[in-house]
Backbone as a chain_set.jsonl record, in Angstrom:
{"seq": "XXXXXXXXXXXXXXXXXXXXXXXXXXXXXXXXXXXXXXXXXXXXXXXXXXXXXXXXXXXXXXXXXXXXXXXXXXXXXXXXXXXXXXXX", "coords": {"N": [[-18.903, -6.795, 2.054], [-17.45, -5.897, 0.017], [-17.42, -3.342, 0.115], [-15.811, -2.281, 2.472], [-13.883, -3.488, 1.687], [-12.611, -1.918, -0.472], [-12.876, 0.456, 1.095], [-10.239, -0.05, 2.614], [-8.551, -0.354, 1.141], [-8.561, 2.204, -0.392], [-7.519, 3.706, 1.798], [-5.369, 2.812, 2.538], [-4.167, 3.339, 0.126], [-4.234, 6.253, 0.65], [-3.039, 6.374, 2.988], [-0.006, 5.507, 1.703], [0.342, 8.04, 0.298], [0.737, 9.638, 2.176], [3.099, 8.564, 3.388], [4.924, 9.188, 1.214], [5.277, 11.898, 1.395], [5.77, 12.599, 4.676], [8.023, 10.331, 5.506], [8.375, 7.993, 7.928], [10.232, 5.636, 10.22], [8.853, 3.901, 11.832], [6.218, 4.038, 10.74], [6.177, 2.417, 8.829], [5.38, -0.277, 9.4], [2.224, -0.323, 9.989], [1.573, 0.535, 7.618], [2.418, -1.569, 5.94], [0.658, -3.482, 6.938], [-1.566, -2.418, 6.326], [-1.407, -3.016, 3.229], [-1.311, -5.925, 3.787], [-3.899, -6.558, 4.481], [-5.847, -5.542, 2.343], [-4.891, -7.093, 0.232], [-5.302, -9.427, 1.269], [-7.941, -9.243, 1.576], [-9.035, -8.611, -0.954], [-8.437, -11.118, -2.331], [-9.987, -13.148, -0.895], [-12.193, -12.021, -1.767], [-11.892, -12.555, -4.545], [-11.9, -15.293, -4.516], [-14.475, -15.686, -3.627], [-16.118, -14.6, -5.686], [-15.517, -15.594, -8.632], [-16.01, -15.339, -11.081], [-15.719, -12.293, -11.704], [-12.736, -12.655, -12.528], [-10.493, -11.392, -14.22], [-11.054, -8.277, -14.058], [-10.64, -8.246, -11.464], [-7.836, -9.219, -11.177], [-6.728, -7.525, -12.425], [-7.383, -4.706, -11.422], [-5.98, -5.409, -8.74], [-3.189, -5.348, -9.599], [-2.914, -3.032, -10.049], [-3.304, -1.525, -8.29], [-1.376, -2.82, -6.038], [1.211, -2.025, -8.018], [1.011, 0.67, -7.697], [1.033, 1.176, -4.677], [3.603, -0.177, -4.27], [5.636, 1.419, -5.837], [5.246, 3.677, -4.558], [5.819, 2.885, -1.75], [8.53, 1.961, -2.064], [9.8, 5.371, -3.196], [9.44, 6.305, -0.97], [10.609, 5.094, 0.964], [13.228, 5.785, 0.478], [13.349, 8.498, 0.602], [13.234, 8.665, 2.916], [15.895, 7.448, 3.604], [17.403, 9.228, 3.131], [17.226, 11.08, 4.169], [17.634, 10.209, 6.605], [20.797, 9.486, 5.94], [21.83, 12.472, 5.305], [21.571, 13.205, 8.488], [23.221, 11.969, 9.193], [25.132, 13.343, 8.508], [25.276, 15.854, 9.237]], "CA": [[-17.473, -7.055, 2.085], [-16.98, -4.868, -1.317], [-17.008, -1.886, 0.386], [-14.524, -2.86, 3.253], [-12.367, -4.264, 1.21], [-12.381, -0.714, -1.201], [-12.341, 1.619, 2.041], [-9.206, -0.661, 3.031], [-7.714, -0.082, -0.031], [-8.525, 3.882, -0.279], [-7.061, 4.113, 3.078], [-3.863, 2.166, 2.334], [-3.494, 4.137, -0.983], [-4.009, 7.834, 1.111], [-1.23, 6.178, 3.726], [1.007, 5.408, 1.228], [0.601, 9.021, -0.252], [1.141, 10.795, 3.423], [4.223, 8.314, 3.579], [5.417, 9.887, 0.187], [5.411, 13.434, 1.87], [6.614, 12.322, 5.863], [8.33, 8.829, 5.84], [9.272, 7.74, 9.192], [10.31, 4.046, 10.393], [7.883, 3.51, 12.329], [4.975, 4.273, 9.829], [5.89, 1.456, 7.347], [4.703, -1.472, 9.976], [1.265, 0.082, 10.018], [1.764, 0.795, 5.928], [2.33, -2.827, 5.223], [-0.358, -3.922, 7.519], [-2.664, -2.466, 5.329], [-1.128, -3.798, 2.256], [-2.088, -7.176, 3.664], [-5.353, -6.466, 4.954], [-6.38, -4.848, 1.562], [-4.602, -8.214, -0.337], [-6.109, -9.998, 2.168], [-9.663, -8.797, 1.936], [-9.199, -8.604, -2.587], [-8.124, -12.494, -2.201], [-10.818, -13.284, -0.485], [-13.766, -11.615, -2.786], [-11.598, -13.231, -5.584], [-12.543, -16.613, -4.108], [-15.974, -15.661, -3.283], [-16.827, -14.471, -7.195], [-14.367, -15.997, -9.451], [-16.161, -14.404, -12.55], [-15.024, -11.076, -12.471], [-11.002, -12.577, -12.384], [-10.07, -10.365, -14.822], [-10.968, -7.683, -13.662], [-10.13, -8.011, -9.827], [-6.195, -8.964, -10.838], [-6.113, -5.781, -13.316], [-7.184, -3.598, -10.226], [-5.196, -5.734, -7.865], [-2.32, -4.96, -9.758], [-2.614, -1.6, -10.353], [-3.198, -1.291, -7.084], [0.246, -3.006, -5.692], [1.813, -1.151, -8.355], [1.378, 2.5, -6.872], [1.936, 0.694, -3.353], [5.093, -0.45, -4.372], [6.13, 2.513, -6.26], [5.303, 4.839, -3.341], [6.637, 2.473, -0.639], [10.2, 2.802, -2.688], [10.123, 6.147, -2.723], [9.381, 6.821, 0.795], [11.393, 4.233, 1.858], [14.131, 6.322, -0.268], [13.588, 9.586, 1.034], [13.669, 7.967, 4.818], [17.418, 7.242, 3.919], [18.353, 9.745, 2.385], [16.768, 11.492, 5.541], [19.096, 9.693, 8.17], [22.496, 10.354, 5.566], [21.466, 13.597, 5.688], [21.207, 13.376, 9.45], [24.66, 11.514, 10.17], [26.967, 14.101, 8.349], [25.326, 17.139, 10.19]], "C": [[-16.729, -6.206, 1.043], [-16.566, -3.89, -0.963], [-16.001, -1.812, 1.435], [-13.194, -2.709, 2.364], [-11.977, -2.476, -0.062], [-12.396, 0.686, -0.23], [-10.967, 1.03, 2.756], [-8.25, 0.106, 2.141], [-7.357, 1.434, -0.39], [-7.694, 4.461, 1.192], [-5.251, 3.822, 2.881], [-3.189, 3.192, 0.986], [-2.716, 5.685, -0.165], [-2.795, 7.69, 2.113], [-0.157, 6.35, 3.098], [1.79, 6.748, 0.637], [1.288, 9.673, 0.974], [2.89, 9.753, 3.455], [5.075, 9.008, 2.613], [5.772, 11.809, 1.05], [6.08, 13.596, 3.491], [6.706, 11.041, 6.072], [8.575, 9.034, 7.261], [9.117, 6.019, 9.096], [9.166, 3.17, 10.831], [6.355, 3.488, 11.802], [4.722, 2.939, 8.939], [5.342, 0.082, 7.939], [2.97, -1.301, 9.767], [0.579, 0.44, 7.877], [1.415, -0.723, 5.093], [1.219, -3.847, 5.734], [-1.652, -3.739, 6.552], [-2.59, -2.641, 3.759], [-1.899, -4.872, 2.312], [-2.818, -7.591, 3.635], [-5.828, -5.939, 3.692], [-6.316, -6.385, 0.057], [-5.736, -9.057, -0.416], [-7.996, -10.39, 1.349], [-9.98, -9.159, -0.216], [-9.253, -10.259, -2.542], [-9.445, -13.351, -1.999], [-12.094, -12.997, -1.026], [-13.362, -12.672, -4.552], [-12.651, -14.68, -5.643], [-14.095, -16.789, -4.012], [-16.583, -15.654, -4.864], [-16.067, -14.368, -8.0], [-14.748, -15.649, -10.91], [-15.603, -12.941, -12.605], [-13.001, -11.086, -12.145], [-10.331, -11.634, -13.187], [-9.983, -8.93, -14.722], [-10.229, -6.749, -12.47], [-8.689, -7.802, -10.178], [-6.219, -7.684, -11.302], [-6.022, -4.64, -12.353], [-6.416, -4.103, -9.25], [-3.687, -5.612, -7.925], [-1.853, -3.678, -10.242], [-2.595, -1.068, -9.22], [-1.916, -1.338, -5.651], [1.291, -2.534, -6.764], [1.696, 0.085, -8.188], [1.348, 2.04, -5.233], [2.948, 0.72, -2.934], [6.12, 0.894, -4.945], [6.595, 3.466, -4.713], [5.847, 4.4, -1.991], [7.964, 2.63, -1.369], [10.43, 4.153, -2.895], [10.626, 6.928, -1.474], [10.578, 6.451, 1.45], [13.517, 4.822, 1.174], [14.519, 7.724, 0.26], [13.692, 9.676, 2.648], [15.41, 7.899, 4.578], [18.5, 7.747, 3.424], [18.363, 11.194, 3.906], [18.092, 11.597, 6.596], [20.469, 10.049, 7.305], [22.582, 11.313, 5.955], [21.373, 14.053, 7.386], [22.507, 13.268, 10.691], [25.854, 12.232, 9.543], [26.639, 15.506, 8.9], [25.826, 16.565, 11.972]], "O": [[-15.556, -5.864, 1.195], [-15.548, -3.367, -1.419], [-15.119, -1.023, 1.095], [-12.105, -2.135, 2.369], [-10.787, -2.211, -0.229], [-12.022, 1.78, -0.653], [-10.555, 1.808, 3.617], [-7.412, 0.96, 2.429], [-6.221, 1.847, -0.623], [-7.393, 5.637, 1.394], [-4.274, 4.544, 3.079], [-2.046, 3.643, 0.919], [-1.567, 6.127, -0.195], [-1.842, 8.465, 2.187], [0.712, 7.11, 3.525], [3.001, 6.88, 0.46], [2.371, 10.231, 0.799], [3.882, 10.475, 3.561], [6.079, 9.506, 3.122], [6.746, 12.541, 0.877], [6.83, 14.551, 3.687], [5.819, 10.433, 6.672], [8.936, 10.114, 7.729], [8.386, 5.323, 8.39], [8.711, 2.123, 10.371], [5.444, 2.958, 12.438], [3.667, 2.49, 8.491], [4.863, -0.715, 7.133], [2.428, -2.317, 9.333], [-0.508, 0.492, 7.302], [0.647, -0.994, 4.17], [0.91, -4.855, 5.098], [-2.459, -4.579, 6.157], [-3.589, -2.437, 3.068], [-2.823, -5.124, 1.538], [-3.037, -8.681, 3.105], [-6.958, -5.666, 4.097], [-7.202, -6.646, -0.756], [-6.588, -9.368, -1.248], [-8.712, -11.288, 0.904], [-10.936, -9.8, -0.653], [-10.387, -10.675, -2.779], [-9.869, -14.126, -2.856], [-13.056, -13.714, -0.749], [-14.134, -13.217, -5.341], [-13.606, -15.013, -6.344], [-14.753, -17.797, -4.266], [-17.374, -16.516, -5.246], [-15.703, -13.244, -8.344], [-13.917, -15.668, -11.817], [-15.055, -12.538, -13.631], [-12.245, -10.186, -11.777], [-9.441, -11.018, -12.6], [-9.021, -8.326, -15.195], [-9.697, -5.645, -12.351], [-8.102, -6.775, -9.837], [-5.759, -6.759, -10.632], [-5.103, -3.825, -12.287], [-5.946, -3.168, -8.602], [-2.945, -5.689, -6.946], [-0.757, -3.347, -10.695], [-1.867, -0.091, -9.042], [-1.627, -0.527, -4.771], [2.44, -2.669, -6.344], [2.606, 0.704, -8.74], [1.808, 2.941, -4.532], [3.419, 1.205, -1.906], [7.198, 1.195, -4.432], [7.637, 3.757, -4.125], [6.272, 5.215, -1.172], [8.498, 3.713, -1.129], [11.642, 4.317, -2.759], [11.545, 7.671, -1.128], [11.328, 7.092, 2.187], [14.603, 4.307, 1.442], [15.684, 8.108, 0.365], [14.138, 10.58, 3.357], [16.125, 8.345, 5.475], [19.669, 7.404, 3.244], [19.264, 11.905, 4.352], [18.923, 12.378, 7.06], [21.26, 10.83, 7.834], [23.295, 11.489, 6.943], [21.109, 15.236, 7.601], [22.799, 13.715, 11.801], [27.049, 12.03, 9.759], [27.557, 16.313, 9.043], [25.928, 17.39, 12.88]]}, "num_chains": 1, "name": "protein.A"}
């Protein structure tokens, strides 16, 4: 389940990066999907081996902090996109 849950997570990170470079609308349903599924799946090992808690949040939140970062960007340069789109 370790490794799942850390090819989830490597996957969701490399999304979030390609969203950083071509946002579109339709990308961020599939973006946040694997947010949850990566949550999800951390949540879930939490519960299973509640000794390394310290650990897990520290990477679980370093982890939804360059998520979040890079979904606000994206989600920044998507609308700056469409301005850009409705005064040509």
């Amino acid at each position: 389940m370790v490794m799942l849950h850390v090819i989830i997570a490597l996957v969701s990170m490399g999304y979030a990066t390609m969203l950083l470079v071509s946002p579109t609308k339709a990308s961020f349903g599939a973006h946040y999907t694997l947010i949850a599924l990566t949550v999800a799946s951390g949540t879930y090992l939490l519960i299973a081996s509640p000794a390394h808690m310290l650990e897990t949040c520290t990477m679980g939140l370093l982890y939804l902090g360059f998520v979040a970062v890079a979904t606000k960007f994206a989600y920044t340069k998507l609308a700056a996109e469409k301005a850009r789109r409705k005064l040509n």
